[in-house]
N, C-alpha and C positions, 0 to 999 in steps of 0.2 A: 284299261283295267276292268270297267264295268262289263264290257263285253266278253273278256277270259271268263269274268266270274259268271257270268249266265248262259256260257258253254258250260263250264264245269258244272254247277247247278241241272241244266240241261244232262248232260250223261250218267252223272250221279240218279239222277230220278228215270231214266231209263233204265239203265242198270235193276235199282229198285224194281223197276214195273215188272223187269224179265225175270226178275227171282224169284217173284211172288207168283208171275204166271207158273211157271215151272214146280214152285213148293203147292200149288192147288191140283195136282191132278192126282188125286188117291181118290180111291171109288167115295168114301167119306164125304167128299166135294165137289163129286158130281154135278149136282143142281147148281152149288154154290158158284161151281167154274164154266156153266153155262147162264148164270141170272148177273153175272159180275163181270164189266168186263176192264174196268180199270183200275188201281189202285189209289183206293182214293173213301176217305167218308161216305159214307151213305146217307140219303135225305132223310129216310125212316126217321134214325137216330135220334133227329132234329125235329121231326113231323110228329112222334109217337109218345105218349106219354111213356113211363118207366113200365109197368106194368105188360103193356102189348112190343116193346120192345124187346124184350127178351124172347117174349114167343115168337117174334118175327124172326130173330136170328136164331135160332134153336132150331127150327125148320129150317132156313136158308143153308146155316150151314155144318147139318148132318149131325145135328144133336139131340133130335126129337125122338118118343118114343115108338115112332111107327114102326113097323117092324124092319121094312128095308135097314133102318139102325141097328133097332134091337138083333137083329139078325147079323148084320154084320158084325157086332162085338164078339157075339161068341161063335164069329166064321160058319154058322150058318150057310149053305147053296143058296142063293140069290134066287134059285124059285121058288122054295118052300120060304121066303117072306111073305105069306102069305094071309091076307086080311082077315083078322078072327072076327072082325068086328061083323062083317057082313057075309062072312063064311062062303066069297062068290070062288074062290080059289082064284083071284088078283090078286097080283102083287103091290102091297100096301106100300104105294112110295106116297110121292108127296103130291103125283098127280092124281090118283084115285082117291085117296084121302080128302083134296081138296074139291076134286069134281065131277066123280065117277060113283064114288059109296053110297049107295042108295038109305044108309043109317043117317045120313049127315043132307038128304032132300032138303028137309024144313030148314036148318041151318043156311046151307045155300042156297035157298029162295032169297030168306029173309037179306041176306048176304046181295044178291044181284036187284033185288027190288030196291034196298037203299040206293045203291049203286046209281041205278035207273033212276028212280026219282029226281036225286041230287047233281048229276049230270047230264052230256048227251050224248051219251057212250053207247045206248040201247041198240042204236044199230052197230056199230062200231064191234061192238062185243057178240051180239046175236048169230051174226055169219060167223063165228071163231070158236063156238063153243067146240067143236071136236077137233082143234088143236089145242093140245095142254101145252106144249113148249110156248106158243104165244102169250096165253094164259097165263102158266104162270109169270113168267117176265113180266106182263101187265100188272099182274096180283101182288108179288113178292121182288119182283125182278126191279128193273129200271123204271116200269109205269109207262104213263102215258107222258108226252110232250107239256100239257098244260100243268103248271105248278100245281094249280087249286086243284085239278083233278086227283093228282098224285096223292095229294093231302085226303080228299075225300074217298080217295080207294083203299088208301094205307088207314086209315081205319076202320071202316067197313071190312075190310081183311081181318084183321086186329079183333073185330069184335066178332068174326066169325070163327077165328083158329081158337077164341077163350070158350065161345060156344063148342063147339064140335069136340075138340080135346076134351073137355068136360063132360059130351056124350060119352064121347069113347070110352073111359073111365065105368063106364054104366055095365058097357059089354066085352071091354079084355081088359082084365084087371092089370099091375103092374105085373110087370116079366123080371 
């Protein structure tokens, strides 16, 4: 009997997994269904105080005000999302935003210097800076394999997106 139940158990939570795979693919989800790739809790959750939790998944998953979002609510062309903040005529998603906007330099120094200090990721991350898709999955995404790392990066992150966000506010006001 124990064994039927942990087939059933077993299909019932694939079943799950395949629904939830299939219910993430609207452009909304993008990032979210490329940084995620199981159903399942998130460490953040558990890592992040109350405060940088929310800004973590607000970005994660397509609720932020960059304009890739703001854009897309009111159907918008996906290439007029384009970044007021820094006027380069890039498309403000969550990879420029996070490591391309030259508004947000000082933010992410500050951001990669804690990093660096508190780890030893300086080389790890150095060779990667001009892949965003690794980035962010390191940043937002799954992280790195060592627990403490993940903890030291999920903040560090945390207290860069309350910085930068809070730039941003300076130079596109709300939409």
């Amino acid at each position: 009997m124990a064994d039927w139940m942990k087939l059933v158990k077993k299909c019932i939570a694939q079943k799950e997994q395949n629904d939830w795979r299939n219910r993430i693919t609207k452009s909304k989800l993008l990032l979210y269904s490329k940084i995620k790739s199981e159903l399942c809790q998130e460490e953040y959750i558990l890592l992040l105080p109350t405060w940088s939790r929310r800004i973590f998944l607000m970005l994660r998953a397509g609720a932020s005000q960059l304009r890739i979002e703001t854009g897309r609510r009111i159907k918008e062309p996906r290439h007029l999302r384009t970044c007021r903040a820094c006027v380069s005529n890039q498309l403000e998603d969550e990879s420029h935003f996070m490591f391309y906007c030259p508004i947000y330099d000082r933010q992410r120094e500050e951001l990669l210097k804690e990093i660096f200090e508190k780890t030893d990721l300086h080389y790890n991350l150095s060779s990667c800076l001009d892949d965003h898709n690794f980035l962010l999955d390191a940043m937002i995404g799954r992280g790195f394999p060592d627990k403490k790392t993940r903890e030291i990066v999920c903040l560090a992150v945390a207290k860069f997106l309350k910085r930068a966000f809070r730039r941003r506010k300076i130079f596109v006001p709300l939409e």
